[in-house]
The first five atom37 places (N, CA, C, CB, O) and aatype in JSON, in Angstrom:
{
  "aatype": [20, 20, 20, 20, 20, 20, 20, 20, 20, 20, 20, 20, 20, 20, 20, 20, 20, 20, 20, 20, 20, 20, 20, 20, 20, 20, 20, 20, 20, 20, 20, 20, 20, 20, 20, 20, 20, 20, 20, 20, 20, 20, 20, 20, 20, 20, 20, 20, 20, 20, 20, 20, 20, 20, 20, 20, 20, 20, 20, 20, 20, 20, 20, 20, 20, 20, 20, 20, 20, 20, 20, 20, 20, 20, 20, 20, 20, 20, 20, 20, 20, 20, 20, 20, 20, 20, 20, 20, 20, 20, 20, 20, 20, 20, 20, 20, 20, 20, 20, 20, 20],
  "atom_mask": [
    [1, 1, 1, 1, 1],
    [1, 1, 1, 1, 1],
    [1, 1, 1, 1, 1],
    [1, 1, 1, 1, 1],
    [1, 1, 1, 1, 1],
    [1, 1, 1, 1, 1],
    [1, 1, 1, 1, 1],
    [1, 1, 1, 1, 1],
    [1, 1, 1, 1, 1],
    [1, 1, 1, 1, 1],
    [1, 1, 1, 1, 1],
    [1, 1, 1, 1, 1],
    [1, 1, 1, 1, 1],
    [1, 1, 1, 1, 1],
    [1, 1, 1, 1, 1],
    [1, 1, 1, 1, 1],
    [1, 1, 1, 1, 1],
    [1, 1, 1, 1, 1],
    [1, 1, 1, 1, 1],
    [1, 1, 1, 1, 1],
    [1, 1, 1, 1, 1],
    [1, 1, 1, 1, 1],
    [1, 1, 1, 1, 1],
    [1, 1, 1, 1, 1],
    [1, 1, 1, 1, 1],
    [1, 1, 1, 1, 1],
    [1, 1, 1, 1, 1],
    [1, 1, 1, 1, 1],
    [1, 1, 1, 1, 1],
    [1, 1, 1, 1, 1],
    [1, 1, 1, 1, 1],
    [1, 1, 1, 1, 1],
    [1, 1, 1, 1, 1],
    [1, 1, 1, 1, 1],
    [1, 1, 1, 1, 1],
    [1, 1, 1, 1, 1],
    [1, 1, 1, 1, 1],
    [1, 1, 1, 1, 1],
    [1, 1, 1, 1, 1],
    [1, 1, 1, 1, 1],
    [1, 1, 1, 1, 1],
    [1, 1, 1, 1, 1],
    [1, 1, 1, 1, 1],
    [1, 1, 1, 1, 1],
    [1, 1, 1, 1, 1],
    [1, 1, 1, 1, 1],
    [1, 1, 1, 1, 1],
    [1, 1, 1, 1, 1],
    [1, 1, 1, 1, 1],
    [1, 1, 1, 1, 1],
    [1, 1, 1, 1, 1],
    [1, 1, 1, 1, 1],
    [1, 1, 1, 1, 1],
    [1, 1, 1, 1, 1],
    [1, 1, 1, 1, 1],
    [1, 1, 1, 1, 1],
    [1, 1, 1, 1, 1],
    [1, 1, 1, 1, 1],
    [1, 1, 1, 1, 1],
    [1, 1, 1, 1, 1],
    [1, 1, 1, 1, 1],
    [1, 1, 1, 1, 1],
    [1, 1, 1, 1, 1],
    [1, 1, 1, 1, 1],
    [1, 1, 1, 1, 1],
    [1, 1, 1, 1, 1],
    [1, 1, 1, 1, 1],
    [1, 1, 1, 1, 1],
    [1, 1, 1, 1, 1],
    [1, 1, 1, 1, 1],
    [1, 1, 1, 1, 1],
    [1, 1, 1, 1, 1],
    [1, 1, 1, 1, 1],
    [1, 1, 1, 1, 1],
    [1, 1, 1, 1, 1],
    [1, 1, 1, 1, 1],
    [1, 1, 1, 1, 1],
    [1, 1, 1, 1, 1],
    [1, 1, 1, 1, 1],
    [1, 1, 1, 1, 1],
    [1, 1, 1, 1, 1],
    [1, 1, 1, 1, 1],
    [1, 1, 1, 1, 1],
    [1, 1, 1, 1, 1],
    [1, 1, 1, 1, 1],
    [1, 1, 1, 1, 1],
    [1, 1, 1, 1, 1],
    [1, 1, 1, 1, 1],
    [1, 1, 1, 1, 1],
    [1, 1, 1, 1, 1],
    [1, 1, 1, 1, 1],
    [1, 1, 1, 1, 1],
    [1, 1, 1, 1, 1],
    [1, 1, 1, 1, 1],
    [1, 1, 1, 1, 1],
    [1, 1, 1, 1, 1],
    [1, 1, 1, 1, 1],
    [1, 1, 1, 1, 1],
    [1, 1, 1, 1, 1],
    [1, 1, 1, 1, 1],
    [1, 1, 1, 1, 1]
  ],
  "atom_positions": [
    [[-24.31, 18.07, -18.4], [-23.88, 16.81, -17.8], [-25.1, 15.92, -17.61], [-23.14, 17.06, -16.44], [-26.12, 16.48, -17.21]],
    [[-25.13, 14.53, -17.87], [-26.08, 13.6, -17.85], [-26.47, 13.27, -16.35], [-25.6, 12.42, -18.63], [-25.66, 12.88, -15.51]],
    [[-27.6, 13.44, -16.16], [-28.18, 12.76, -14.62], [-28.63, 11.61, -14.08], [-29.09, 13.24, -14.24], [-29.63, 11.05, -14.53]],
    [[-28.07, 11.22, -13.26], [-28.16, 10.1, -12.69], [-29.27, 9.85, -12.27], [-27.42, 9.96, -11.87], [-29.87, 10.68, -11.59]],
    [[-30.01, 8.21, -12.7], [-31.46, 8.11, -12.64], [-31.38, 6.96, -11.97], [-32.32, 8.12, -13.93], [-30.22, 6.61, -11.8]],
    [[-32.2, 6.23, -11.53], [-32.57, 5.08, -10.81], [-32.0, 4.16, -11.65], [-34.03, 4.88, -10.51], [-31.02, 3.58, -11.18]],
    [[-32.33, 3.88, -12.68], [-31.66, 3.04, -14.42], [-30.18, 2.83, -13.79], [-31.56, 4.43, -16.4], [-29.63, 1.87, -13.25]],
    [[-29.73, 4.26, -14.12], [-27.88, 3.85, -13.68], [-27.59, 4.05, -12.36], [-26.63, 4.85, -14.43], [-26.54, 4.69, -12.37]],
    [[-27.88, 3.89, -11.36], [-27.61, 3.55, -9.75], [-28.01, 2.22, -9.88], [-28.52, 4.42, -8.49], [-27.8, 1.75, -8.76]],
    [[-28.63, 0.99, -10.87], [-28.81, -0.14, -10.74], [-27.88, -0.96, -11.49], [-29.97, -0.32, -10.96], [-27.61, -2.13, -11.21]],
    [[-27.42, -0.33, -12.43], [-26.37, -0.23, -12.71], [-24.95, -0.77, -12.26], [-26.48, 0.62, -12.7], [-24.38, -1.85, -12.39]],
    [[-24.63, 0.39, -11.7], [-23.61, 0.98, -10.45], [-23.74, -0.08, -9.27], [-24.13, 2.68, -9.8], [-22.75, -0.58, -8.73]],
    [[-24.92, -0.35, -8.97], [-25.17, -1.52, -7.54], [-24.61, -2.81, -8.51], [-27.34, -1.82, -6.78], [-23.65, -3.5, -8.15]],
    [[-25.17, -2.98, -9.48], [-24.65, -4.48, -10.12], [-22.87, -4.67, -10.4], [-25.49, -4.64, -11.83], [-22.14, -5.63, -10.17]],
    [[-22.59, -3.27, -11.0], [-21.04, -3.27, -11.04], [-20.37, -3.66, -9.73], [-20.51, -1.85, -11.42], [-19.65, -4.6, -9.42]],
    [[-20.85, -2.62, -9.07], [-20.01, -2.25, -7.54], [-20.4, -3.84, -6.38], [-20.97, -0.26, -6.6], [-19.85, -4.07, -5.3]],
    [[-21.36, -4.6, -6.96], [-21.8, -5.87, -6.44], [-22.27, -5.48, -4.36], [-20.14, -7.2, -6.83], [-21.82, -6.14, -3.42]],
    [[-23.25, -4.24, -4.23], [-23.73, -3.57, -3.66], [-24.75, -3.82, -3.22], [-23.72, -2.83, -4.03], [-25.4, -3.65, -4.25]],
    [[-25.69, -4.18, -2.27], [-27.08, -4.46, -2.01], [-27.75, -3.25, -1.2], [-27.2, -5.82, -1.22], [-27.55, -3.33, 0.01]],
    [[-28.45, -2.25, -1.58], [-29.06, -1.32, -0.54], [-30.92, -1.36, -0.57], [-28.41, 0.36, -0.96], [-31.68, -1.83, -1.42]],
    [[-31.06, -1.02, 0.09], [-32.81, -0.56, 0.48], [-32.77, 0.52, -0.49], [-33.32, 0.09, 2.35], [-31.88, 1.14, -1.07]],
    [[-34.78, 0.56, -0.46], [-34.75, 1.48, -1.43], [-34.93, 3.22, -1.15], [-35.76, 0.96, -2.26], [-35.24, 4.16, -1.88]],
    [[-34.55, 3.1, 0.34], [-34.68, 4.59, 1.12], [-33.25, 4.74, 0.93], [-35.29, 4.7, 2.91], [-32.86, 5.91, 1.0]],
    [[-32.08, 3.55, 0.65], [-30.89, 3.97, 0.98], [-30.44, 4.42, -0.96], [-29.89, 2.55, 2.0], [-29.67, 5.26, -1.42]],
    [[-31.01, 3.8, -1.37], [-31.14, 4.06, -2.9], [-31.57, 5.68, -3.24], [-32.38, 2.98, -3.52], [-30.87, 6.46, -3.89]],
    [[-32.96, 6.0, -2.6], [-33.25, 7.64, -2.67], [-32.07, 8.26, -2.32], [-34.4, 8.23, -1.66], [-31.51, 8.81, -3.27]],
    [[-31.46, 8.35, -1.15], [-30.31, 9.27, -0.52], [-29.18, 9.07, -1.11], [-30.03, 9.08, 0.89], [-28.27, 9.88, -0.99]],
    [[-29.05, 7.88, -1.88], [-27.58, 7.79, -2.77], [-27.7, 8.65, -4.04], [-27.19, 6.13, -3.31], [-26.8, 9.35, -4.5]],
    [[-28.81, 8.51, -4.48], [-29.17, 9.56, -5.57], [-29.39, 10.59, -5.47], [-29.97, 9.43, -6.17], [-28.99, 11.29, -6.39]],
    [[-29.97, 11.12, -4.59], [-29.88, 12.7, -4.11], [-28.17, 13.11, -3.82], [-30.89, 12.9, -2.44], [-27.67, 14.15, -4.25]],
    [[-27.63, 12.36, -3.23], [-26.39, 12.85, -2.97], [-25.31, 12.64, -4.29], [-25.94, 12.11, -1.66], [-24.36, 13.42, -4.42]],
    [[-25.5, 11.7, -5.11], [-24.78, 11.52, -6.9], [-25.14, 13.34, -7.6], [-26.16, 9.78, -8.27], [-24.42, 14.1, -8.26]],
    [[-26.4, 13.48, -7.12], [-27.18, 14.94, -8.06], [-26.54, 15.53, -7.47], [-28.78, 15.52, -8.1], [-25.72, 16.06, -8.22]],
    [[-26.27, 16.02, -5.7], [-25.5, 17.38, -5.47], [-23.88, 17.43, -6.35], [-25.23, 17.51, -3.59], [-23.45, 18.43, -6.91]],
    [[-23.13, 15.99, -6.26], [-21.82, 15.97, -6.63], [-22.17, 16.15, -8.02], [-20.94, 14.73, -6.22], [-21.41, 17.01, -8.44]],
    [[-22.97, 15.75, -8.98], [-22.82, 15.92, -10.19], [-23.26, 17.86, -10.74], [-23.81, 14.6, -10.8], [-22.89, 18.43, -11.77]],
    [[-23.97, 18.32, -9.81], [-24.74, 19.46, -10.03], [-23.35, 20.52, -9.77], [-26.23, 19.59, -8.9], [-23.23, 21.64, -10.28]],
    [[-22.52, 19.96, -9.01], [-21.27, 20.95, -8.26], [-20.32, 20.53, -9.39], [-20.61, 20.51, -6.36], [-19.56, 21.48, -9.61]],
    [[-20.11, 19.74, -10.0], [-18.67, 19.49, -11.16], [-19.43, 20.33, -12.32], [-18.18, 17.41, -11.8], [-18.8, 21.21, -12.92]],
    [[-20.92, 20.04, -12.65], [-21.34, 20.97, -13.69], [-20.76, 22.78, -13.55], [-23.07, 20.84, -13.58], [-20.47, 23.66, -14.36]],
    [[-20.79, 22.66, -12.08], [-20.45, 24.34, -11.71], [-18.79, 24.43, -11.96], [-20.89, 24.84, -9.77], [-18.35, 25.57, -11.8]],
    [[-18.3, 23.93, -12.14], [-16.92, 23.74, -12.47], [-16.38, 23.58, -13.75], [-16.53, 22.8, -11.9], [-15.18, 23.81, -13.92]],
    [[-17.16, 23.19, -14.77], [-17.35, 23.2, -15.67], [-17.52, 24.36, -16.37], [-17.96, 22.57, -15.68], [-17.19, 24.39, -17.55]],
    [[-18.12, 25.59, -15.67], [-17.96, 26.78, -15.97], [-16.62, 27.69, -16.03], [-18.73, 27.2, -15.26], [-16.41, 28.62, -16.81]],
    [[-15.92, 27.29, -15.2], [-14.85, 27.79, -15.17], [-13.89, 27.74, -16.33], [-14.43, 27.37, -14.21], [-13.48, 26.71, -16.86]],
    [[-13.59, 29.01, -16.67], [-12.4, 29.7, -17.65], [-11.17, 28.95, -17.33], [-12.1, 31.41, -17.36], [-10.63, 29.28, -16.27]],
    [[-10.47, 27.8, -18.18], [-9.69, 27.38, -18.46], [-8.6, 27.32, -18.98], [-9.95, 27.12, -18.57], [-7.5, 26.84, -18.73]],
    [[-9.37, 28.24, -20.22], [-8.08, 27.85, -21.92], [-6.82, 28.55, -21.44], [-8.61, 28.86, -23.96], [-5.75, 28.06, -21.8]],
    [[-6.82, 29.88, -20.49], [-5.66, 30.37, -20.47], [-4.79, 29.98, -20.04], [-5.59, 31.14, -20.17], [-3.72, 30.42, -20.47]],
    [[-4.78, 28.71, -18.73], [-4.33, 28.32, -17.45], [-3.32, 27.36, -18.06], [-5.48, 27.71, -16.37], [-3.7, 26.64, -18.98]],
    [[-2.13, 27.29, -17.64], [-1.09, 26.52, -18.19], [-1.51, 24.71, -17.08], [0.81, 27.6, -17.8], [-2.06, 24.71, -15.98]],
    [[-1.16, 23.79, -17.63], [-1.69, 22.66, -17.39], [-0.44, 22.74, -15.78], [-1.6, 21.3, -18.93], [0.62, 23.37, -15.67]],
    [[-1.18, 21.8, -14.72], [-0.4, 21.74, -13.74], [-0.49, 19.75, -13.33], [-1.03, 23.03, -12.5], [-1.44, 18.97, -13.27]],
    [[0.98, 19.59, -13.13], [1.34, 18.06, -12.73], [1.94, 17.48, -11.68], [2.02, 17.57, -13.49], [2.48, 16.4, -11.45]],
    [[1.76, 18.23, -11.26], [2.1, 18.35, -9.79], [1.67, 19.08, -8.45], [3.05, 18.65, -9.86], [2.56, 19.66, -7.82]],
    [[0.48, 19.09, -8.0], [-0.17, 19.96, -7.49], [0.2, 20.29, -6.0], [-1.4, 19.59, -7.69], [-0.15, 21.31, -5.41]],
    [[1.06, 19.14, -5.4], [1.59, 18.99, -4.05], [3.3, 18.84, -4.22], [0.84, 17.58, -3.3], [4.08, 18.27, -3.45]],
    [[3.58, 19.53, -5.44], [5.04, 19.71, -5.49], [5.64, 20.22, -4.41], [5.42, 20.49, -6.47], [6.72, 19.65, -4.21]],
    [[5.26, 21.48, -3.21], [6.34, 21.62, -2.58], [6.14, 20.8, -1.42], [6.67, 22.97, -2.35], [6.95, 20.7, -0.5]],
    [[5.18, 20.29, -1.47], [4.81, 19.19, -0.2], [6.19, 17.69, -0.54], [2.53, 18.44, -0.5], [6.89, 17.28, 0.38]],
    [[6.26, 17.28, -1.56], [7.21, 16.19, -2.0], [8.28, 16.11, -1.17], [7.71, 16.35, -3.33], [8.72, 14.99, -0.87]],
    [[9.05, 17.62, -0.53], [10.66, 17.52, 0.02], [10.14, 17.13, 1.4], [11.82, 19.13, -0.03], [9.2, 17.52, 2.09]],
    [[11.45, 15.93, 1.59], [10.78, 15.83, 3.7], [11.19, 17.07, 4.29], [11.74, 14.37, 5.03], [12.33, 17.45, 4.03]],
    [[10.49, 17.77, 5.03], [10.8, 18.63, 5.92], [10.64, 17.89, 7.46], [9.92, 19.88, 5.64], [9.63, 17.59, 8.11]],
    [[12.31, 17.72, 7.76], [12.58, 17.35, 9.29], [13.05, 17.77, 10.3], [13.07, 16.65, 9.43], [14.25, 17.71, 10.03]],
    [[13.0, 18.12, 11.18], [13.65, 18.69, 12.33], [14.7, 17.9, 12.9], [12.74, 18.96, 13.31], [14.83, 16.72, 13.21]],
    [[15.59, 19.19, 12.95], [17.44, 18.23, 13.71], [16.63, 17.65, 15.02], [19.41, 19.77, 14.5], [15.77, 18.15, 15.74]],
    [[17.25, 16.46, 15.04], [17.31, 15.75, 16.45], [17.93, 16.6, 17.2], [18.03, 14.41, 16.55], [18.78, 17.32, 16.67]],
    [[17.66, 16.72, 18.57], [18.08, 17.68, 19.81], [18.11, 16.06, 20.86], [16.54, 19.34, 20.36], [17.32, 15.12, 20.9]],
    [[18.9, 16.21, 21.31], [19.12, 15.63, 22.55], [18.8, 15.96, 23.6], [20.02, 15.49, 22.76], [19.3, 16.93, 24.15]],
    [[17.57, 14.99, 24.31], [16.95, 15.56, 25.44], [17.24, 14.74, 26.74], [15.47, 15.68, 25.18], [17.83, 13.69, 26.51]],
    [[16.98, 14.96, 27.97], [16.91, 13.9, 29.34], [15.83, 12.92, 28.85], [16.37, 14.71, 31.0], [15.02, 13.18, 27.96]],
    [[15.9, 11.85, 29.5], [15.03, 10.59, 29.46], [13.97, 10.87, 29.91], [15.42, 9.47, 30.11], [14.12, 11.9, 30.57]],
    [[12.67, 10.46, 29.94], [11.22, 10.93, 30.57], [11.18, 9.89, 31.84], [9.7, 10.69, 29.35], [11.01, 8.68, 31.72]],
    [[11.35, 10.48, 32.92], [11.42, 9.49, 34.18], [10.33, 8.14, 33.92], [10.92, 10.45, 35.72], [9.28, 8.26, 33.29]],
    [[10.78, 6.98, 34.47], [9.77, 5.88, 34.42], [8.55, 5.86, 35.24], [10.37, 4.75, 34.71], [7.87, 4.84, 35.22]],
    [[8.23, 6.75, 35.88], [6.95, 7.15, 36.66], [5.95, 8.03, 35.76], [7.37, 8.02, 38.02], [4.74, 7.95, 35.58]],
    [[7.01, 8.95, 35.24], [6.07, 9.69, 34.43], [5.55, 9.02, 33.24], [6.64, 10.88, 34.02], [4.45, 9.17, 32.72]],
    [[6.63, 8.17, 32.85], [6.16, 7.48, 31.61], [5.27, 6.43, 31.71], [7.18, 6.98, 30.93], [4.77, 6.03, 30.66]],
    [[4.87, 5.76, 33.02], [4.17, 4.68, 33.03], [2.9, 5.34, 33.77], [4.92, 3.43, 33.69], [1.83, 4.74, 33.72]],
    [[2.98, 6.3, 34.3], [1.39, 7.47, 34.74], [0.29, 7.07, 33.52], [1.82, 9.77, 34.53], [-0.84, 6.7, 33.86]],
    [[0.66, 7.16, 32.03], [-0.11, 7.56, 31.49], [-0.32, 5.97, 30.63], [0.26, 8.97, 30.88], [-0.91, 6.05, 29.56]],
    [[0.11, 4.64, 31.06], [-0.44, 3.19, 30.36], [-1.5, 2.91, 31.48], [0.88, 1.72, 30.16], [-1.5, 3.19, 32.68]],
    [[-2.58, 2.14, 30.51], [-3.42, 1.47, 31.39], [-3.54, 0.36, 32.11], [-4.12, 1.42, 31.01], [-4.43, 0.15, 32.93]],
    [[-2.47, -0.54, 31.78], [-2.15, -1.47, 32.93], [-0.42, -1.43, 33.14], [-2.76, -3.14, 32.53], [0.39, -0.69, 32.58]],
    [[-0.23, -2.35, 34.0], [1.38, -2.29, 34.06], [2.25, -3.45, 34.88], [1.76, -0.88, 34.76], [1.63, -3.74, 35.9]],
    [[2.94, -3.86, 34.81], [3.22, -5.04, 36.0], [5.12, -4.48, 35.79], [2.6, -7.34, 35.4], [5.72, -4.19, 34.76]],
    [[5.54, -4.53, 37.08], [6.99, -5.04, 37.1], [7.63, -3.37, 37.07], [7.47, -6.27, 35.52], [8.51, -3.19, 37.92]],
    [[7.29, -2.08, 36.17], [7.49, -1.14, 35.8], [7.49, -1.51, 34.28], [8.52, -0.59, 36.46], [8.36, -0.98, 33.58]],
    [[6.65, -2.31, 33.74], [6.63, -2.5, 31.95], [5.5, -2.65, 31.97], [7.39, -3.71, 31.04], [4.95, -3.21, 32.92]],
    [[4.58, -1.99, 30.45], [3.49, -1.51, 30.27], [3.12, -3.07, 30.05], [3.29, -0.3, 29.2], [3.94, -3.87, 29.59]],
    [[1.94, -3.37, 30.39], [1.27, -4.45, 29.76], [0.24, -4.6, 28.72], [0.85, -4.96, 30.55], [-0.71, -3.82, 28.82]],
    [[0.23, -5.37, 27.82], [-0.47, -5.38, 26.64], [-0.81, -6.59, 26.43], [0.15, -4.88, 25.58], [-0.09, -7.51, 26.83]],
    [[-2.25, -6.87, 25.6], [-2.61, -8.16, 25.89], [-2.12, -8.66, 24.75], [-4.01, -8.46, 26.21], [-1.47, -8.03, 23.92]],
    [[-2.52, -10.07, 24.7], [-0.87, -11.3, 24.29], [-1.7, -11.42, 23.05], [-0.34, -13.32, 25.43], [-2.91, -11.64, 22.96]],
    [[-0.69, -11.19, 21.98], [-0.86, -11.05, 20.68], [-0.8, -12.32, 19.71], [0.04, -10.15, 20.34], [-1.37, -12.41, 18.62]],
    [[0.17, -13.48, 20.47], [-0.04, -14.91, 19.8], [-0.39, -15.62, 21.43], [1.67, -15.67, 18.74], [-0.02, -15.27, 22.55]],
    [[-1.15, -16.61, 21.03], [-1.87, -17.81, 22.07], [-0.97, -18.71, 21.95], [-3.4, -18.5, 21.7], [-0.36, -18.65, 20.88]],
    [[-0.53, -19.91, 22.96], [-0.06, -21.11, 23.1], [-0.92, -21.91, 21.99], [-0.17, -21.59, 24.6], [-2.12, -21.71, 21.8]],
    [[-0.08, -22.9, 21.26], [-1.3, -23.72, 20.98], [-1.03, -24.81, 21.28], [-1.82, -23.76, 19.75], [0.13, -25.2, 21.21]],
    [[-2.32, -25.81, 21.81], [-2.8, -26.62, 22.95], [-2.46, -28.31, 22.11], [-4.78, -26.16, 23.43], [-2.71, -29.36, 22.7]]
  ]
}
């Protein structure tokens, strides 16, 4: 696998339209070499036999939901214990559109 040199991280900054220092430039390249040095190690790996896979989170796809249960209401003391402000017994939240003047 080809290594990433100062050449193509200037590159990469011009594509990606990126401005870094050149200490932040060292540590981007040290860290391109570990990720590129770890896919090379992967690259080792025995393949040909392995049937191709397209779906890797297939059984994740079905929703798994739980039946609604019907519960008591959460008293309004308990429920307003835990907002940080409150007026009236309704939580208060600060005002999301302004008057305009």
């Amino acid at each position: 696998m080809a290594n990433f040199d100062h050449q193509s991280l200037e590159h990469l900054k011009k594509l990606c339209r990126i401005e870094c220092t050149e200490e932040e430039s060292a540590d981007i390249l040290g860290s391109l070499d570990k990720v590129l040095s770890y896919v090379a190690q992967l690259d080792e790996v025995q393949t040909e036999s392995t049937a191709a896979c397209r779906y890797v989170l297939r059984g994740m796809l079905r929703n798994r939901m739980r039946s609604d249960e019907v519960q008591d209401v959460l008293p309004r003391e308990q429920f307003l214990a835990n907002a940080p402000d409150q007026i009236g017994g309704m939580i208060r939240v600060p005002p999301v559109l302004k008057a305009s003047s």
